[in-house]
C-alpha positions as CSV (number, residue, x, y, z in Angstrom):
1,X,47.6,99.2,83.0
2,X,50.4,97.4,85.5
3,X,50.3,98.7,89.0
4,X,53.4,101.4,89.5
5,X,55.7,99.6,92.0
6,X,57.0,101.6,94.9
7,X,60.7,102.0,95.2
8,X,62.2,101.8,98.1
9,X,64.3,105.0,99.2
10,X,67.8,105.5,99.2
11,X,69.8,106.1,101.8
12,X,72.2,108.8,102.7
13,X,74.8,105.8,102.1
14,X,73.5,104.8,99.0
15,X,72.8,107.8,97.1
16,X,74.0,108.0,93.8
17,X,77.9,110.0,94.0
18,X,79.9,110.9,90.9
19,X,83.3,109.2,91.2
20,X,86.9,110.5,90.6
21,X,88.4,108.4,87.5
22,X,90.6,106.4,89.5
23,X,87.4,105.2,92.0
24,X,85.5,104.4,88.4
25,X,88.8,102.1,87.8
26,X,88.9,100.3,90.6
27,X,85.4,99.7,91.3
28,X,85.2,98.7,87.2
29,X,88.0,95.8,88.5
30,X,85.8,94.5,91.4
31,X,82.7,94.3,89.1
32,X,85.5,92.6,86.7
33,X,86.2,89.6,89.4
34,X,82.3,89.6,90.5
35,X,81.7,88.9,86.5
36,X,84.1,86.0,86.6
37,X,82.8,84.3,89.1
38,X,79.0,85.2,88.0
39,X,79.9,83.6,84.3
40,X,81.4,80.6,85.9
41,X,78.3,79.6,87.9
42,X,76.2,80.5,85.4
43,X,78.3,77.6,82.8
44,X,78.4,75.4,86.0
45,X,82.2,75.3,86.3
46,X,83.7,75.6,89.4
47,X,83.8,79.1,90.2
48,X,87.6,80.0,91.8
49,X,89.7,83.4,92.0
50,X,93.2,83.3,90.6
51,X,95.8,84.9,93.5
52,X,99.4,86.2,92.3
53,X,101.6,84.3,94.8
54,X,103.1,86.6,97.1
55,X,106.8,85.2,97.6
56,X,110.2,85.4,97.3
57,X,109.8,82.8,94.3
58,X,107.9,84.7,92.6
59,X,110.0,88.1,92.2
60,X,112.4,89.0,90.0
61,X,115.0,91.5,90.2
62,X,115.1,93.9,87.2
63,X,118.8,95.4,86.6
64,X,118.4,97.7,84.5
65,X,115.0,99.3,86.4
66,X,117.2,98.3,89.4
67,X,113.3,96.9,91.5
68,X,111.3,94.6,92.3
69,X,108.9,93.2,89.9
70,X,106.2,90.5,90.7
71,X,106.4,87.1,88.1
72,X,103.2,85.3,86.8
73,X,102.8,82.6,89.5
74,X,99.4,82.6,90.6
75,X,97.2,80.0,93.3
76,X,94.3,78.8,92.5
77,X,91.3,79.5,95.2
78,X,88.3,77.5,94.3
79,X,85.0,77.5,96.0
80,X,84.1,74.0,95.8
81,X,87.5,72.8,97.5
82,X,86.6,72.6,101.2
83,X,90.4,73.4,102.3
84,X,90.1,76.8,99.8
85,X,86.1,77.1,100.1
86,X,86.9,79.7,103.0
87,X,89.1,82.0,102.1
88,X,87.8,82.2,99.1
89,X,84.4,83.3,100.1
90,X,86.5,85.6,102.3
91,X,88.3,87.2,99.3
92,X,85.0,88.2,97.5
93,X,83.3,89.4,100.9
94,X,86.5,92.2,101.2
95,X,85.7,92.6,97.6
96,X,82.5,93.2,98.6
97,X,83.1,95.8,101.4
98,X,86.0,97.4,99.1
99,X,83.2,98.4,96.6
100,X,80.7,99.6,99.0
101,X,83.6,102.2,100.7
102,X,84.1,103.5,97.2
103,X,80.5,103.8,96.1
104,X,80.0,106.0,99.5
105,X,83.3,107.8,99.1
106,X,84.1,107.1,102.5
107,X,87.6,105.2,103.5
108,X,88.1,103.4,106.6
109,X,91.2,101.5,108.3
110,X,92.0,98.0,108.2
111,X,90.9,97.6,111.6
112,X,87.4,99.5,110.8
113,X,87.5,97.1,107.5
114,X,87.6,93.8,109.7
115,X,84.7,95.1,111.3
116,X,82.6,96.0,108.7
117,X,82.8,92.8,107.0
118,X,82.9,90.3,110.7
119,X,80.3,88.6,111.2
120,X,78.3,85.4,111.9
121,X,77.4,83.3,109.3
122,X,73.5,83.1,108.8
123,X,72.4,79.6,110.3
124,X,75.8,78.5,111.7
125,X,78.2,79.6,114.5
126,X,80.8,80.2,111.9
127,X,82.5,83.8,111.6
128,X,83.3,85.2,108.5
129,X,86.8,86.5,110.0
130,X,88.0,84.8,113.8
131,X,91.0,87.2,114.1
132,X,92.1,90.5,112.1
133,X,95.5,88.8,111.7
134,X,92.9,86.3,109.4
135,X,91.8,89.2,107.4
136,X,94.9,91.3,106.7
137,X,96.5,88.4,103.9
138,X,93.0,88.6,102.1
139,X,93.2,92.4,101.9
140,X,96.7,92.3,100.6
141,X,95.3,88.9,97.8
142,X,92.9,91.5,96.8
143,X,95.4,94.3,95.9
144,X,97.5,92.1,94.2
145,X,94.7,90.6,92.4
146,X,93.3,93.8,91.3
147,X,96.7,95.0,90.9
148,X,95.6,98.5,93.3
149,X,97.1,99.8,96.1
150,X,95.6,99.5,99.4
151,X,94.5,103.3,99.1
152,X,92.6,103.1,96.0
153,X,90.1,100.7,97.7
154,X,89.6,103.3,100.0
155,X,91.5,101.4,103.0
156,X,94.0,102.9,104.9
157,X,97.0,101.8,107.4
158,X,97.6,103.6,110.9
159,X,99.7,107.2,110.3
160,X,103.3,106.0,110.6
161,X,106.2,108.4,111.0
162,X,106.4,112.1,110.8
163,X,108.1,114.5,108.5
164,X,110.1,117.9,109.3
165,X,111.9,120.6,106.8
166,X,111.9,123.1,103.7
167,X,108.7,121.7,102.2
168,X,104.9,123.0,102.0
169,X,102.1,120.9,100.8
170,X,98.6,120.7,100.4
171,X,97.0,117.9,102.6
172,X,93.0,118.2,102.2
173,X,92.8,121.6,100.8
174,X,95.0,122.8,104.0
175,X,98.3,124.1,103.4
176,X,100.9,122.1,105.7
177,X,104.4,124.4,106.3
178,X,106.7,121.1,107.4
179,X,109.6,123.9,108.9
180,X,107.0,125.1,111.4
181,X,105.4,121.8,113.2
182,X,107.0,121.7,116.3
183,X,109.2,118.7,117.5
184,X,106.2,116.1,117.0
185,X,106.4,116.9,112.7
186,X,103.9,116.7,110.2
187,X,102.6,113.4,110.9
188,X,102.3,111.6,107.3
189,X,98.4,110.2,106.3
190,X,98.5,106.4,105.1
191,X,96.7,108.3,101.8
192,X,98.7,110.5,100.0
193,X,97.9,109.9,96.7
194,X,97.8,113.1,94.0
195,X,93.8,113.9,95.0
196,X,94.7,114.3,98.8
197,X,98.4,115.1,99.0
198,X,99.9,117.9,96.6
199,X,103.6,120.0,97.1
200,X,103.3,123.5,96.5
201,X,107.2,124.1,97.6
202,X,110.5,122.6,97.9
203,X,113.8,123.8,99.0
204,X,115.4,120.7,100.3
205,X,118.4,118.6,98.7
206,X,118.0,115.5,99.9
207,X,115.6,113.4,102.4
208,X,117.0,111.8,105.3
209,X,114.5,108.8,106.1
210,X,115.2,107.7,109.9
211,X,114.1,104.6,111.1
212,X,113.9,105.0,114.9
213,X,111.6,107.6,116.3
214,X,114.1,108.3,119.7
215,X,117.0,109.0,117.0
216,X,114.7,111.0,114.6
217,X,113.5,112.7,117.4
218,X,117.3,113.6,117.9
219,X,117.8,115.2,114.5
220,X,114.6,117.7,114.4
221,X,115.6,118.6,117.8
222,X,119.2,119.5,116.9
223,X,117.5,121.0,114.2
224,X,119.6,119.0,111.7
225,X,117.3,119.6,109.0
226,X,118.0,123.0,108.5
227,X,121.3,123.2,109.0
228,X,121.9,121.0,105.8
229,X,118.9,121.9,104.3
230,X,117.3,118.5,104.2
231,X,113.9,117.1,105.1
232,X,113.9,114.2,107.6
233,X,111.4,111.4,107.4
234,X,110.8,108.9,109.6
235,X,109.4,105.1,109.7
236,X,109.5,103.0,112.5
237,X,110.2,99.4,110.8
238,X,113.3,97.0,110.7
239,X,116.4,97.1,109.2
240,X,114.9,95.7,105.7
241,X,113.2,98.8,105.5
242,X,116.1,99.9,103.5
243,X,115.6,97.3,100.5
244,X,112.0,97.9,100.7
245,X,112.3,101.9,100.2
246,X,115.3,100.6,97.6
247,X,113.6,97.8,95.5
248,X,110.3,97.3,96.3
249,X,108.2,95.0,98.9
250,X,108.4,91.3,98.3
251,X,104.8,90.9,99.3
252,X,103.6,93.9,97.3
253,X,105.9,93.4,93.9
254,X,103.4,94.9,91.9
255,X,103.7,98.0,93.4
256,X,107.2,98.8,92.7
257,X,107.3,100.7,90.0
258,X,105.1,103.2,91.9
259,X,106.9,103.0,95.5
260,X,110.4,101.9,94.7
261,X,113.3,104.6,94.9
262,X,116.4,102.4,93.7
263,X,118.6,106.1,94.0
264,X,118.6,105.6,97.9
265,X,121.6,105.1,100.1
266,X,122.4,103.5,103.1
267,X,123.5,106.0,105.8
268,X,122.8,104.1,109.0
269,X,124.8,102.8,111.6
270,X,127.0,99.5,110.1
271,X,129.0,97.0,111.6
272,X,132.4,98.3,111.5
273,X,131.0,101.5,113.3
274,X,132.0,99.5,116.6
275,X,135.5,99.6,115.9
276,X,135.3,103.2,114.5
277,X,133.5,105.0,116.6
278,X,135.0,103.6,119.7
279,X,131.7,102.2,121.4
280,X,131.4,100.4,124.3
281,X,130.6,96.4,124.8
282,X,127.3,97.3,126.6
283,X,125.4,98.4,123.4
284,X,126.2,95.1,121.9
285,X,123.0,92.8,121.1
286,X,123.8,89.3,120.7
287,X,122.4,87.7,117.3
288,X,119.8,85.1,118.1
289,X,119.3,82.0,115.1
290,X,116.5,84.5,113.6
291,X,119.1,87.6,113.3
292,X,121.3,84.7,111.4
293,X,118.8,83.2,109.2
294,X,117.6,86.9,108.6
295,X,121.2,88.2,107.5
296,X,121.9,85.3,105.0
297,X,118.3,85.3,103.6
298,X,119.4,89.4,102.7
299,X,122.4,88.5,101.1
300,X,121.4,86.1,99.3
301,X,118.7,88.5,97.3
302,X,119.4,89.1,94.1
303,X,119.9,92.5,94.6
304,X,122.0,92.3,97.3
305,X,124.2,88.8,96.2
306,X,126.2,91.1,93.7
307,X,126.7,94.0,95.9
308,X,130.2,94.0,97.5
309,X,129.6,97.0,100.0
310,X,126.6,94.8,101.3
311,X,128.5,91.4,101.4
312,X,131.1,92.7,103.2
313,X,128.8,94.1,105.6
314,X,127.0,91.6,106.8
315,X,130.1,89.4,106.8
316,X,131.0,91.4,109.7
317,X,128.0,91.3,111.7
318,X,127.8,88.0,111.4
319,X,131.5,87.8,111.9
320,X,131.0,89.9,115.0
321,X,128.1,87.9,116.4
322,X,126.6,91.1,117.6
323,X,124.3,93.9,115.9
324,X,124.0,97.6,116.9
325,X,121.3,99.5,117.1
326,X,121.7,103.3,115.7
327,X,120.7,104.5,119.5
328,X,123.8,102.9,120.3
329,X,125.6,106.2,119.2
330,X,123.8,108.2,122.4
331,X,126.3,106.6,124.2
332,X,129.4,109.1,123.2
333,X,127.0,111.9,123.5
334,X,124.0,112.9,122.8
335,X,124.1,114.6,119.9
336,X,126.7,112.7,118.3
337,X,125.1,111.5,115.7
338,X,123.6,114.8,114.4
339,X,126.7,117.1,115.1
340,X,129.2,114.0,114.6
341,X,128.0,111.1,112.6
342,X,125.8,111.9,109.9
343,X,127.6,114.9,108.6
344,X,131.0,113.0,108.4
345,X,129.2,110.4,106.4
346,X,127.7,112.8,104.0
347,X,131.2,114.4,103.7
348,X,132.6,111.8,102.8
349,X,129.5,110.4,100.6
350,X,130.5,107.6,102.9
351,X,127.2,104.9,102.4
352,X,126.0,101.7,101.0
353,X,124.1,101.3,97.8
């Protein structure tokens, strides 16, 4: 009779946990691109990874969807190709770390990601990641790849933006009442897919997504929200945020038909606001060569090169040399924009598509 062999124990970190359908999913596409590679060594080809490219030449604009969608362009990342050999490895090893957060259940941030998976190489001086700014591109590869958001590999960005008005949800089992959090808001999780995040209630008409925190700050304040029974998000990004809520990321293409909201409108401050409202030459900011390349790179987008409202508009900044920034409006008063600006505008259904 064979001697019994002794198995080792399992650890709190590796015991066995049933998975939600959507975990089963993505961790049956990791195992997927773990095959691949496995079957190519084994029928000694060179064993590489096939990357959508994530570019502007390799989007298309839908019309009739009116978003983003990403084309079939893909870049080859072979192991065996020393300028490739690297990133490559790098790919799998987030791959690698992707899997082992979803068999755990446990999520982590991209920051905790980088350091789960940094480390020396085994024999050289060589680090598997130098910088986290070296490991963010292979995180985003990945999703595209796998075609998953970031979430459903259990990885999560930084809470960004809060959220105020007529609207309770379920966040975690706990029931969130957004018309009673204070001035700060309910501050919105990176994860808020279907199996964290649930609405219970909703009395608002319409969201107001602010982009600046001082000026959303403003409208919970003035309590804008309810007054015109609304609820007020708010993001702190750029200016493009606004094609990326419409249309879709560039970067993130794939994701579009999930994240996209091609109904929103353009309520922020424009160009032809300094004329209007009567503001003074001190808020002007003078456009450097990046503002310039920036503004003709948007309208030149396909979804923005047919768009007469948009042409115009950044015709005039350009035209006008100078941008504006929406805090620019403190400067008539400080409630101007909540008691003033925005409630003229939506009178007068007065925004940019």
């Amino acid at each position: 009779m064979a001697p019994k062999t002794k198995r080792a124990p399992k650890s709190a970190g590796t015991a066995t946990v049933k998975l939600p359908p959507v975990d089963v999913k993505t961790r049956g596409l990791i195992i997927g691109l773990a095959d691949e590679v496995a079957t190519a060594a084994e029928k000694r080809r060179d064993p590489h990874l096939e990357i959508p490219t994530r570019s502007l030449s390799n989007v298309r604009f839908n019309k009739s969807r009116k978003i983003i969608e990403m084309g079939g362009q893909t870049n080859r990342r072979q192991l065996f190709n020393l300028s490739q050999a690297k990133s490559y490895m790098q790919t799998l090893l987030v791959a690698t770390g992707c899997k082992q957060l979803i068999e755990q259940q446990k999520t982590t941030s991209i920051r905790g990601l980088y350091y789960l998976l940094k480390h020396t190489i085994e024999g050289t001086r060589e680090e598997t990641f130098a910088t986290q700014e070296e490991c963010d591109p292979i995180i985003e590869d990945l999703e595209v790849t796998l075609e998953s958001l970031r979430e459903e590999l259990h990885v999560y960005a930084s809470n960004r933006g809060g959220m105020v008005g007529p609207i309770t949800l379920i966040d975690s089992g706990d029931e969130i009442d957004c018309s009673r959090m204070g001035s700060g808001g309910y501050s919105i999780p990176s994860i808020v897919e279907a199996d964290i995040v649930t609405f219970k209630s909703c009395d608002a008409k319409f969201i107001l997504h602010v982009e600046k925190d001082t000026v959303w700050r403003r409208f919970n304040e003035d309590k804008f929200w309810r007054k015109h029974n609304c609820l007020l998000d708010n993001d702190p990004w750029g200016y493009y945020i606004y094609s990326v809520l419409k249309q879709g990321s560039i970067n993130l293409a794939y994701e579009s038909k999930r994240m996209a909201i091609p109904e929103a409108k353009f309520l922020g401050i424009r160009s032809r606001d300094y004329d209007r409202c009567k503001l003074s030459q001190s808020v002007q900011i003078a456009l450097n060569d990046t503002d310039v390349k920036r503004a003709k790179q948007i309208a030149a987008y396909p979804w923005f090169a047919e768009k007469k409202g948009w042409q115009k508009e950044i015709e005039t900044m350009l035209k006008n040399g100078f941008k504006l920034e929406v805090e620019s409006l403190i400067s008539k008063d400080i409630s101007y924009v909540t008691e003033v600006y925005a409630p003229e505008r939506l009178e007068e259904r007065d925004w940019l598509d």
